[in-house]
N, C-alpha and C positions, 0 to 999 in steps of 0.2 A: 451251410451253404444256402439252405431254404430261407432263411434270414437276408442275408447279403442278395440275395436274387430278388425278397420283397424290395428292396430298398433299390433295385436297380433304375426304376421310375425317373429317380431324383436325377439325374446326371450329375451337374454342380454342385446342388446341392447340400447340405449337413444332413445323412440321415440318423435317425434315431431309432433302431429296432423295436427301443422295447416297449418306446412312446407311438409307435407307426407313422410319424411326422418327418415332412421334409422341409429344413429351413436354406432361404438363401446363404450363403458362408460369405457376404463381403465382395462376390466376384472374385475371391482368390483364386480359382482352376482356370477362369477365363484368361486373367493377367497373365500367368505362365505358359497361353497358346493355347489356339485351336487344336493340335495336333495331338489328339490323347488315342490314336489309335494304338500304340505300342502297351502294351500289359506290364505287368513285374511279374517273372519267372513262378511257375509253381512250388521246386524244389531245388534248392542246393543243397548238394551233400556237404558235410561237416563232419568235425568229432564228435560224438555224442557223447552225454554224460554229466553236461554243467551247462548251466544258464551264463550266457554273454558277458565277458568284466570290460568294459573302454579301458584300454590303454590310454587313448587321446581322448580326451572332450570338448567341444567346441567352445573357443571363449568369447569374450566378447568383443566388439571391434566398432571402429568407428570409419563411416568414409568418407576419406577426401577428396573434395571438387566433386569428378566427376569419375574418379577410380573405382572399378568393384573391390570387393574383397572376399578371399576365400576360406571357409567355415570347414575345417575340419575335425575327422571323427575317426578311431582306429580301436576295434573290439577283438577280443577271441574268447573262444571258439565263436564262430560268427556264420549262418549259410549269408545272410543278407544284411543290409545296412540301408536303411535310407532316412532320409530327413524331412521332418517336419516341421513349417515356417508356420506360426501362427494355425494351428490348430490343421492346417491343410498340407496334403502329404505333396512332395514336391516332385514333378516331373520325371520319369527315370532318365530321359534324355540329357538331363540337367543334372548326372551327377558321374564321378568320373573314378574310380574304384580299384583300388589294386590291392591283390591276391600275395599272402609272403606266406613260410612258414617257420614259428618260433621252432630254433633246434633245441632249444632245453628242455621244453612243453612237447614237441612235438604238435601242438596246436595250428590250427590252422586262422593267423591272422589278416584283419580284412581292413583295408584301410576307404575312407572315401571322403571326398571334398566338392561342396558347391561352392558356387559363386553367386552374392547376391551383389544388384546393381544402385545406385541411385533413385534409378526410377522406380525400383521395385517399392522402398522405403518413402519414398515421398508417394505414392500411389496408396499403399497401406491408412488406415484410416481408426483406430481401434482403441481400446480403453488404456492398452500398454503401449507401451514402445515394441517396435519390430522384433521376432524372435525366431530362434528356430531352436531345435531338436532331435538326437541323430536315435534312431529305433533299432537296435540290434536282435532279430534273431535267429534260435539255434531250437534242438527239435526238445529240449524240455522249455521254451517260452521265449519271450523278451525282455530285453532288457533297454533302459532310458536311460540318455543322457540328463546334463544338467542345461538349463537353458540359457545359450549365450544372446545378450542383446545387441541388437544392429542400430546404430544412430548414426547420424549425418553429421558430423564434426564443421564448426564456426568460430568463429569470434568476431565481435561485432566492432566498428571502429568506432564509437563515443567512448570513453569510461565513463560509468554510471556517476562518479564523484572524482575530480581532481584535486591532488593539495593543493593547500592554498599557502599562501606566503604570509609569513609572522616574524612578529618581533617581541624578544623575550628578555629578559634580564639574565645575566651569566646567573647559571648554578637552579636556572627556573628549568619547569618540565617542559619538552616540545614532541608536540603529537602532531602528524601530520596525516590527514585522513586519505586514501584512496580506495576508492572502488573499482576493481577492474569494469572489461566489456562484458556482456553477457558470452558466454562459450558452452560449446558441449567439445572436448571434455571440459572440468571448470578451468581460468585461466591459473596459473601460478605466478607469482608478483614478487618481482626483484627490484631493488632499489639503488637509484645511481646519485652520486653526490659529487658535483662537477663532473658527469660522464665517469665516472670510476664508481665500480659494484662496491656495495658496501658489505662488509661481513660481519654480523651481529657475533659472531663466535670470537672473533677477535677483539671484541670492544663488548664487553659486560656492562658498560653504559649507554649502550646501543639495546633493542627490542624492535623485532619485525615479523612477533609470531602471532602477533594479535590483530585477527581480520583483519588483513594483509596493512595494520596501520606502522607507522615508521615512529618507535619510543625514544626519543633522548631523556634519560633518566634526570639528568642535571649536565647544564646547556655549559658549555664550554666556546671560549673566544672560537678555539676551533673550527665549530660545529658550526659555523655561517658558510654558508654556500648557496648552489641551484639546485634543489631538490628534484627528482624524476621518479614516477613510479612507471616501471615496465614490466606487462604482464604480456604474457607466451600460452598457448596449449599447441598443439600439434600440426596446428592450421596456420598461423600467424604469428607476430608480434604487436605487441600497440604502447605507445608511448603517449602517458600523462600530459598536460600540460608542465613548465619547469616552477619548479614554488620557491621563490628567494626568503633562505633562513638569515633573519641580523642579529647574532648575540650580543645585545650593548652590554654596558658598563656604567651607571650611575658614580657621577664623582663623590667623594665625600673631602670632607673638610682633614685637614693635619689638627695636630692641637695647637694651643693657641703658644706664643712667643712668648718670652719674660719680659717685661714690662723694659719701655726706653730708659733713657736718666730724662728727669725732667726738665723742660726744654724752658726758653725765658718765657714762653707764653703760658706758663703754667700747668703746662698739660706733655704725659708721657701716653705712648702708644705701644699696640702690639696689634704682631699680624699670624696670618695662619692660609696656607697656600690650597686650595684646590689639586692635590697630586696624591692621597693614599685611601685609594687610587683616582687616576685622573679619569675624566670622564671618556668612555671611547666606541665608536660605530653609531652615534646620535644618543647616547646614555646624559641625562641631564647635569649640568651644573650646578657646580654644590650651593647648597641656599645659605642665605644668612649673609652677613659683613665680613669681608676679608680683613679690615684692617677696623678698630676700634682705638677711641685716645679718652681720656677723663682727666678731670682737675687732680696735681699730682699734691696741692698743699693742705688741703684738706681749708680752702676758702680763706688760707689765712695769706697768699699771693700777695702784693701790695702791689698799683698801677698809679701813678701820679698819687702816690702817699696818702691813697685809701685802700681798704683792704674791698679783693674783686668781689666781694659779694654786696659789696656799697654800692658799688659804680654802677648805673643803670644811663647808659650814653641815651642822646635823643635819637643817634641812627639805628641802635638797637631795635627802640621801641617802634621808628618809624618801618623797619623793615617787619619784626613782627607783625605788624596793622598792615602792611601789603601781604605778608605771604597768607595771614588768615582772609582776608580780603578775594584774593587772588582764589584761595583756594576753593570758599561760599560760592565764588562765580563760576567755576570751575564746572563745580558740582552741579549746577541749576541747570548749565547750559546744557549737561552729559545727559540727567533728564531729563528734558525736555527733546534730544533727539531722538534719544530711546523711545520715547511715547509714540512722538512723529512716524518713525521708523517701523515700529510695530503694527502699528494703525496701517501706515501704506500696505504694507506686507497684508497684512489681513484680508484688507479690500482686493490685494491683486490677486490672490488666492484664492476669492471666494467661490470663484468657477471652476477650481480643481475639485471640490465636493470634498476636501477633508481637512476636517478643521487643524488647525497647529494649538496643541497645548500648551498655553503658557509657562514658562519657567516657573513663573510664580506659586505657580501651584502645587512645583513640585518642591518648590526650597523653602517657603515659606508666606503661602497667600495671606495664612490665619495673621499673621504675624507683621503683612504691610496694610491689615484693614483694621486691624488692634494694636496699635502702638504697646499696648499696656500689658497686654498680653503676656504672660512671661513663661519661656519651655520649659520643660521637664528634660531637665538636663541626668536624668540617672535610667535611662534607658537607653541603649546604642544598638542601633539597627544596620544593615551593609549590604546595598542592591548591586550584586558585582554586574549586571547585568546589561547593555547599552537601553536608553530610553527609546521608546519605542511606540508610538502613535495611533488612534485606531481611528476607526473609523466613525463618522459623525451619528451612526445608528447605535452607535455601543458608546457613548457618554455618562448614558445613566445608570451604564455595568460598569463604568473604572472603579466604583470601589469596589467589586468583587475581586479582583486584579491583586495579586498580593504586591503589585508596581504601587497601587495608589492608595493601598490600605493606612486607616490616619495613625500616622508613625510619629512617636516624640520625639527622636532626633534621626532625619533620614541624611545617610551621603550614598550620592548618587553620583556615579560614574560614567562623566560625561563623550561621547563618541561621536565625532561629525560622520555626516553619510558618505562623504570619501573614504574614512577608515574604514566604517562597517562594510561598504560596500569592496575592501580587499580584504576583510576579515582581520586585519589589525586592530590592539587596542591601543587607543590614545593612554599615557599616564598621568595626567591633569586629574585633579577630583576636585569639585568644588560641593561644600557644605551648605547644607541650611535648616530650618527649624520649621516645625510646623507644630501646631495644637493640634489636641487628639480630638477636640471639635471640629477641625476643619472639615471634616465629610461625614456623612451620614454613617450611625453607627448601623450594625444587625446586618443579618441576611435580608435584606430585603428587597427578594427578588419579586416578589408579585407587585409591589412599585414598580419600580425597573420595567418588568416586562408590560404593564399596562401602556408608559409611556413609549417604550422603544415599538410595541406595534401599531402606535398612530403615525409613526414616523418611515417616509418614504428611502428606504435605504440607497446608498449615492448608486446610483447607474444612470449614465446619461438619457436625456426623454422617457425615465422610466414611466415618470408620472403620466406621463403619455399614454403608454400599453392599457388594453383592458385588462381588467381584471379577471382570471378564471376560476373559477370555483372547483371544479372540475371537470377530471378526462370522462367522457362514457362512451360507450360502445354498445349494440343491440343485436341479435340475432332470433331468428324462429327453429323453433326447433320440436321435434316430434320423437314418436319412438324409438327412431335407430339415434336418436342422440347425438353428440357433435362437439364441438372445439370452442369455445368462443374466449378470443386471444384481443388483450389492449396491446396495442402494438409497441415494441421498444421500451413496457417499462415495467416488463417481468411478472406481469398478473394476468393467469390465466381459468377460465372455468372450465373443468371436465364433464359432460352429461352422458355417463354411460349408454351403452346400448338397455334400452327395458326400461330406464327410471323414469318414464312417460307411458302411462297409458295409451294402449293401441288408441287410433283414430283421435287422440287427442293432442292438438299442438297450442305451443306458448312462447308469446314473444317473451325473450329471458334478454334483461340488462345488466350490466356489471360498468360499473365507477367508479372512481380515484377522487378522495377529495384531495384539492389542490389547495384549500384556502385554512384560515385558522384551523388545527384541529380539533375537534370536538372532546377527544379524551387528553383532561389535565392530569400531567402526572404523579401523583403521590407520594411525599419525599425521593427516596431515592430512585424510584422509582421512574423510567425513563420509555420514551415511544421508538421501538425500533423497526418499525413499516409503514407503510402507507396506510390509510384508514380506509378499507375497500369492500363496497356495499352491491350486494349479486341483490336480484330481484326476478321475478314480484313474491313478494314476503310469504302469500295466503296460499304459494305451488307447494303441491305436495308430492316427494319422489318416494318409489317403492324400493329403490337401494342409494346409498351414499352416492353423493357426485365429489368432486375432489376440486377444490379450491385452491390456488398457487399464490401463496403471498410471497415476493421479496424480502428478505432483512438484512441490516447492516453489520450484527453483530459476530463477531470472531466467537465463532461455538466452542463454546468449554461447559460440561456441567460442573467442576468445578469453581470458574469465575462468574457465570450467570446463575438467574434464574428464568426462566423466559416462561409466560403465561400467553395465553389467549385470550381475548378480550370479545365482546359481544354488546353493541348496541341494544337496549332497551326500546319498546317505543316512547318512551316517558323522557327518554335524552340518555339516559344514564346510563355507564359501563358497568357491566359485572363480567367476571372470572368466568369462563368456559372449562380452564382445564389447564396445571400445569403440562410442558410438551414432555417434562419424566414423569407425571403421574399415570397410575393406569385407572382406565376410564371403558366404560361402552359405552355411550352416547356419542362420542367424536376420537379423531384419531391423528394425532400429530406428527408429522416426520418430518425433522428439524434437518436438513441439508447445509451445506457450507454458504450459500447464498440466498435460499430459499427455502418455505417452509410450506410443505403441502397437505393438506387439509381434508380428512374426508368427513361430511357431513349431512345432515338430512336436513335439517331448515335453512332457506336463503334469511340473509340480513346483514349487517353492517360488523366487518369484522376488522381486527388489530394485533399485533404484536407488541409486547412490553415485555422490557425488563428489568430484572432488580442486582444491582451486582454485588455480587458476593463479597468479592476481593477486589482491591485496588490494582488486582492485575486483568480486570474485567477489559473487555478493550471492545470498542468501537470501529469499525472500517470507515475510512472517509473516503470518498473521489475527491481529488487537486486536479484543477485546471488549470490553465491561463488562455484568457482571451485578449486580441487588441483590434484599438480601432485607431484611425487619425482624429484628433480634435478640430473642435470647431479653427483653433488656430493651426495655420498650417504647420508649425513648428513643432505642434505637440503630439504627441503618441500615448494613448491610456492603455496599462494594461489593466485587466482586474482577474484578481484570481479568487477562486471558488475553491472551498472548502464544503460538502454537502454529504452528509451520510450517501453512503455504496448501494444504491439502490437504483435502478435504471429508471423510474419514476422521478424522483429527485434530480437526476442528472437531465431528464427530457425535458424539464422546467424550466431550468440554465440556462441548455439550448434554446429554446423557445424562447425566451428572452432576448437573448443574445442574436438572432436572426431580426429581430425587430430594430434593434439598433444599429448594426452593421458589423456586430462583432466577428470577428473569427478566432477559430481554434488553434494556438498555435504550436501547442506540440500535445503528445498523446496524453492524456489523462492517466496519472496513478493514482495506487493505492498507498495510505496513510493508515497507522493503528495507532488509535488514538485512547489510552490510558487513561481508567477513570481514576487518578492519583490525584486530583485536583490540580493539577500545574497548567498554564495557560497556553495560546496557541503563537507563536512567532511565527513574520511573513516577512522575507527579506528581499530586496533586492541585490542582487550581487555582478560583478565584475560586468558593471557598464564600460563600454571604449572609451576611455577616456579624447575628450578633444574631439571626438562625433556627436555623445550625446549626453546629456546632464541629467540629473533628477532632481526636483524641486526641494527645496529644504526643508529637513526635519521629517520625511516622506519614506526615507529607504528602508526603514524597519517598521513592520506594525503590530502591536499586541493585540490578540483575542481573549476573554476572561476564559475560565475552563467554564462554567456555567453555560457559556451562550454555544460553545462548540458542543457539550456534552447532551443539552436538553437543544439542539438545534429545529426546534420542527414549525419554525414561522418559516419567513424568507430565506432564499438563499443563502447562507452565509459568505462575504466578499472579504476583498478587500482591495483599492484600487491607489495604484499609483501611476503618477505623469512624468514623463519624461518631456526633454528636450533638446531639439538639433540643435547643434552650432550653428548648421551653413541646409537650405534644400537642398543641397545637392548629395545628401547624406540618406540615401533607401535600404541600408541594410542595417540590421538591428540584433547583436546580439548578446544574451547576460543570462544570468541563473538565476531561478527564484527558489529560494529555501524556504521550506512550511516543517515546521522541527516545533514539536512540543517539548519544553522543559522537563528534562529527565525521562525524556520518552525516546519515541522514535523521528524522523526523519525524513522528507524526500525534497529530492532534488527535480524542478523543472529546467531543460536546457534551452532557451527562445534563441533559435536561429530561424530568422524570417525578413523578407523584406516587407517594408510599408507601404507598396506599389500594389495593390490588386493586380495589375494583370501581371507581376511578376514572383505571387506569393504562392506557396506549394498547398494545394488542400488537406486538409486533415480531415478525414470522414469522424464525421458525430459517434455513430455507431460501427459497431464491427457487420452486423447484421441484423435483417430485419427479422424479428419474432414471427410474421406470417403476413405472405402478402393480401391474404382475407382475413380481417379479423372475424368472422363466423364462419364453419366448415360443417357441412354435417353431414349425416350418414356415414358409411366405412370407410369414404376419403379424411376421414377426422382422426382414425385410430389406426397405429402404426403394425398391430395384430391383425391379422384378418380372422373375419371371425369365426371361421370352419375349426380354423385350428385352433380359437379360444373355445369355443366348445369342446374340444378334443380333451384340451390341458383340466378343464374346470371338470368333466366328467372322468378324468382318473385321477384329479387329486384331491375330488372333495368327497369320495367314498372312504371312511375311515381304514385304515390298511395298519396291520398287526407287524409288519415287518420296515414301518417308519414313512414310507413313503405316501404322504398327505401334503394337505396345504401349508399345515406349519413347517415342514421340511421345504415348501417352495417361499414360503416367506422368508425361512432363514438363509437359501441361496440367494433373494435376492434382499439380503442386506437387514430384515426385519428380525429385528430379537427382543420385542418389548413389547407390553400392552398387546398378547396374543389372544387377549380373551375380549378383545373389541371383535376380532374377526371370526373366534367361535360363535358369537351371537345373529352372523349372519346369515342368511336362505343360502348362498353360494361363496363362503368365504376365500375359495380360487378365483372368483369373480373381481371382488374387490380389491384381492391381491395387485391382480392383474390391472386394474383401475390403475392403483397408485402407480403401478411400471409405467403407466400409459403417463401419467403426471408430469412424472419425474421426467423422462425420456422423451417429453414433445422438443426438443431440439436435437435432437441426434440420431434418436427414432432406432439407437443401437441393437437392433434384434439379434443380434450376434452373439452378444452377452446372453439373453434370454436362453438361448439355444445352447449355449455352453453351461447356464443352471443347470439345462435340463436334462443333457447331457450327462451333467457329474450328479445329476439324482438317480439316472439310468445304470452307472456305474456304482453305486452304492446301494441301489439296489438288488443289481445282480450278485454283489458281494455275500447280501442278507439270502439269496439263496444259492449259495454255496457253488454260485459258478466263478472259475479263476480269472481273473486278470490277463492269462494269455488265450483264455475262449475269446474275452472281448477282442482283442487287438486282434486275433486271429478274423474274427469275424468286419471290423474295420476294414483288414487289411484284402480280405474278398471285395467287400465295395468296392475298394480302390482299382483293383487292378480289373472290375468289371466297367468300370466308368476311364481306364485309361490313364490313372494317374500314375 
């Protein structure tokens, strides 16, 4: 009790007996009322003899709207039952108990149920999802339930992906993709075909168990219909877009007839019908000549008593000399419109910013500049894939493109932007030849890339914008140390308290370059951060400060290798430190988004990496922006592809606010595959008869190179639409950014073209700090009474575990232990990096539950039980009213 009475101080509270610390708990006791003057009982009598078994355990639940729901628990032998939500013991008032007793047992069983609300659960703010916990005990201890969780049940009305409608050949495969809404619980997804459920159990040619996609094994006349994906959880229903299936039929030919008798004009025929099978649902017509005839006498005929292969009449000849005649003019005229025709187009386009690839160049340029030229006919190549256009900055990358790679015989599968843009495939293929001279052989990227960064990549007036080299930021800063945060683009410096000599202050800088980077990468080797340089170089600290980079990549030590990098002053980059190697001069911790840093000299630092495997992957940001064209008719969007870095993405914006662009739906995330395969940017399902998109425009290709090594400009890519009529302000379609044989995402643009009648999209979620420098102990989310506390009892070595490596591996640290043995206060530093890591959440809740469960594992090591503790918990409580 002399424990529980120390601790009585704290009211709210977390206290910690064995630490003498009191931390806030979240406001949890406030949330559940003022009113904590009622205690919990001292003593219920019970059977003695046995520790608590639940009959009942609370499970988990979800609520809807605005309903509560009620958490039940049923123990014996039991004196008391009460529950706890999220580490915090819940109101007695708030809970409702009834008393039975087992007649087989003769035990005495204890049942009790709360109610938790909506608001409790939306109020909640914590590293988990909502919980609670029912505590039974009896006079040899207690006993724990299992922990049920509480979530707020949804489903959202978009699907994240609607099928799309196709057209397949009988006996072809039909995949039809949907993604449900987002839901908690997840949705479940039924499939209707003309409004009737379909049951894959019934039909073995049917599959609807794979991510909720719809399999026809082999397409059957059947199988045409209006496709529907409708997905359910507990909350709602939501219905798909409908996707129309066409199974055709391609005709083919009968065999041919037995020849006629031969006729006086010396010639017998035969025919052969289009019917096995006929063609049916738009299936093409059988090719070739239905009907053929030839000379039946073998030339020996006789016509006015010469034999027909004499007779050459004058109307013969004069007809030949017209139809060849006829046909030379034919030809000449057909060229010469084509030339005219292309040329116009060109010119009229040259204000869309992206150029149209000539055909020729894909069927055979080498081939109309070298008459003489002759292919290599024993190599066969097959682009099942539609052509697809890039952008006028990516030119001098087509051949990195395995689209424009020089191929001795390419067929190429041609798609107008109306198909692609319903996801149907035309069946037309047209052929052609190219020399393997036709494009430049090799990797030869450091070409390429010399020329593509003299070149102003298309954004309208970009040439306009200044140039910025980079972001910077300044602050002063003295002994107690301080914050200094670049706002919105995830880079921040820590200056603990101490690592300034008293009476000494320094103005400290920190940078973003924004322009070419100065580290090239080394084969495979790739930049995945910004290149971000702290100052002045010649400051010297007496403990590590901690440096916060951003990176893009999807952490695996398996698929990466990921190094740190270090400016020279000579220019040059050397190696700091792999972030798995163990090291005492610096200290890496590699987080899912960010990489924080603790070190002792300022200067110019980086993230690289090398990937392992081809299942290495990159995170991208997809955007789309749009603005009105200079012609009123026109609408630009462009969409951005940019490594996942808030830096990168500020850039965009910044950009984009100069030309009048805006946001128009939220930006995702892209994992982007170092497998070599390139990037696809589609447009899709424009309204047809509102708005158009200019030719050859609806699909564009990225080489993998320029997406993979992206760290010049932005990477874009922009396409134009157009109204039928002004009177047309709403605008909506999907853009698809899907890497080959990778992954996928989907943008939905629903927006009108009307500024004042467009909905905003905020840039960011939030701002990083409304000061970018803070200093003194409004900088750090510890105060530092209590950092003192924590650093002088776990930096004394202690024989029964409890030190600082036991508090670095509570909070998440299991590597390169022996950076922080080399330290003067390695609870210090520990506690640094907490501070790092946690400048957006400032979660001291967590911290207090480490230290918590180091308290409890330490009372273990000396041999006190598990129901002393709770015993003594449970005095706090009921001296503080819970």
């Amino acid at each position: 009790m002399g424990t529980a009475a120390a601790g009585g101080g704290c009211g709210a509270r977390r206290w910690l007996p064995w630490l003498g610390l009191c931390f806030w708990a979240a406001g949890a006791a406030a949330a559940r009322g003022a009113d904590n003057s009622e205690v919990l009982p001292d003593s219920i009598p019970s059977a003695p003899g046995t520790l608590p078994h639940f009959v009942e355990e609370p499970e988990d639940a979800y609520i809807i709207k605005s309903n509560p729901i009620a958490l039940r628990c049923k123990a014996r032998p039991a004196m008391q039952i009460f529950f706890k939500c999220n580490g915090e013991w819940v109101h007695q008032n708030e809970h409702v108990s009834e008393e039975s007793l087992d007649e087989s047992s003769g035990l005495k069983v204890r049942e009790v149920f709360i109610n938790v609300t909506r608001q409790q659960v939306e109020d909640f703010h914590g590293p988990e999802d909502y919980w609670c916990q029912c505590v039974a005990w009896s006079h040899l201890g207690t006993s724990k339930s299992r922990k049920a969780s509480v979530r707020i049940a949804y489903l959202r009305k978009n699907f994240e992906q609607d099928p799309q409608g196709r057209e397949v050949p009988i006996e072809g495969m039909i995949v039809l993709h949907c993604r449900p809404p987002e839901g908690v619980p997840a949705a479940e997804v039924e499939w209707l075909k003309n409004e009737e459920p379909i049951d894959s159990e019934q039909d073995e040619n049917i599959d609807t168990r794979a991510d909720h996609n719809l399999i026809i094994r082999q397409a059957r006349l059947s199988d045409s219909g209006n496709y529907t994906c409708m997905a359910a959880n507990i909350v709602a229903k939501r219905r798909s877009l409908s996707a129309t299936v066409v199974v055709y039929v391609d005709g083919s030919w009968e065999v041919w007839s037995e020849w006629s008798v031969c006729s006086p004009e010396c010639e017998h025929l035969r025919i052969r019908e289009c019917t096995a099978p006929p063609p049916r649902n738009g299936g093409k017509f059988c090719e070739g000549l239905s009907q053929e005839s030839e000379n039946c006498t073998d030339g020996l005929c006789i016509l006015d008593k010469k034999p027909l292969h004499e007779i050459k009449p004058q109307s013969i000849e004069n007809a030949s000399d017209i139809a060849l005649y006829s046909g030379l003019g034919a030809a000449v005229v057909a060229v010469a419109v084509l030339v005219i025709g292309v040329t116009l187009y060109r010119r009229s386009h040259s204000d869309y910013g992206v150029d149209v690839i000539d055909s020729s160049a894909l069927t055979g340029n080498s081939l109309l500049l070298n008459p003489a030229m002759q292919p290599d006919l024993t190599v066969s190549r097959t682009y099942s894939g539609p052509i697809c256009l890039q952008d006028p900055l990516d030119k001098e990358l087509m051949t990195e493109s395995s689209l424009f790679n020089p191929l001795s015989d390419i067929k190429v599968k041609v798609q107008s932007s109306f198909m692609v843009s319903l996801g149907v495939s035309e069946r037309a293929e047209y052929h052609g030849k190219s020399h393997s001279g036709t494009f430049p052989h090799g990797n030869n990227r450091g070409f390429s890339t010399i020329h593509s960064r003299n070149k102003t990549p298309y954004i309208q007036n970009l040439s306009s914008l200044p140039t910025r080299t980079e972001l910077r930021t300044t602050g002063v800063f003295g002994h107690l140390g301080g914050r200094l945060v670049m706002p919105n683009t995830g880079v921040s410096l820590l200056i603990p308290h101490g690592a300034i000599p008293e009476e000494n202050s320094w103005e400290i800088y920190m940078s973003i370059n924004q322009g070419e980077p100065s580290l090239q990468s080394d084969g495979s080797e790739v930049l995945l951060s910004p290149e971000v340089t702290c100052g002045p170089p010649d400051m010297l600290v007496t403990t590590p400060f901690a440096l916060t980079i951003p990176h893009c990549a999807d952490v695996s030590a398996e698929h990466w290798n990921i190094h740190l990098k270090k400016r020279t002053q000579q220019g040059k980059w050397e190696e700091v430190m792999s972030v798995e190697d163990e090291s005492t001069s610096c200290y890496c911790l590699l987080d899912p988004f960010a990489c924080h840093v603790l070190l002792d000299s300022f200067g110019t630092y980086a993230l690289t990496g090398e990937p392992i495997t081809d299942c290495a992957v990159k995170q991208l940001k997809v955007a789309v922006f749009g603005c009105m064209s200079c012609n009123s008719l026109d609408y630009n969007l462009r969409v951005y592809c940019v490594d996942n870095t808030p830096c990168a993405f500020q850039e965009v914006v910044s950009d984009e606010r100069h030309q009048g662009g805006q946001l128009l739906e939220e930006p995702k995330l892209l994992h982007f595959k170092g497998n070599t395969f390139s990037l696809q940017i589609s447009v899709l399902d424009i309204p047809p008869f509102l708005w158009r998109i200019k030719p050859f425009t609806a699909c564009q290709e990225v080489p993998f190179s320029r997406v993979w090594s992206s760290n010049r400009q932005p990477l874009h890519c922009a396409f134009s639409l157009e109204r039928y009529t002004p009177t047309t302000t709403q605008l909506s379609c999907k853009i698809c950014i899907r890497q080959l044989k990778g992954h996928e995402q989907i943008l939905q643009v629903q927006t009108s073209i009307l500024e004042s009648e467009r909905e905003t999209i905020t840039f960011f979620a939030q701002e990083d700090s409304t000061f970018p420098a803070q200093t003194g102990p409004k900088a750090f989310k510890i105060p530092y009474s209590i950092r003192q506390r924590i650093c002088a009892t776990f930096d004394t070595p202690n024989a029964k575990g409890k030190d600082w490596q036991m508090l670095a591996q509570k909070n998440s640290i299991n590597r390169n232990l022996s950076y922080f043995a080399t330290q003067s206060s390695p609870s210090a530093v520990i506690l640094n990096l907490w501070e790092a890591r946690h400048q957006q959440d400032g979660d001291l809740d967590s911290l207090a539950c480490a230290l918590e469960e180091i308290g409890r594992t330490h009372t273990k090591l000396s041999n006190i039980t598990e129901s002393q503790l709770e015993e003594a918990d449970f005095n706090y409580s009921r001296q503080n009213g819970l």
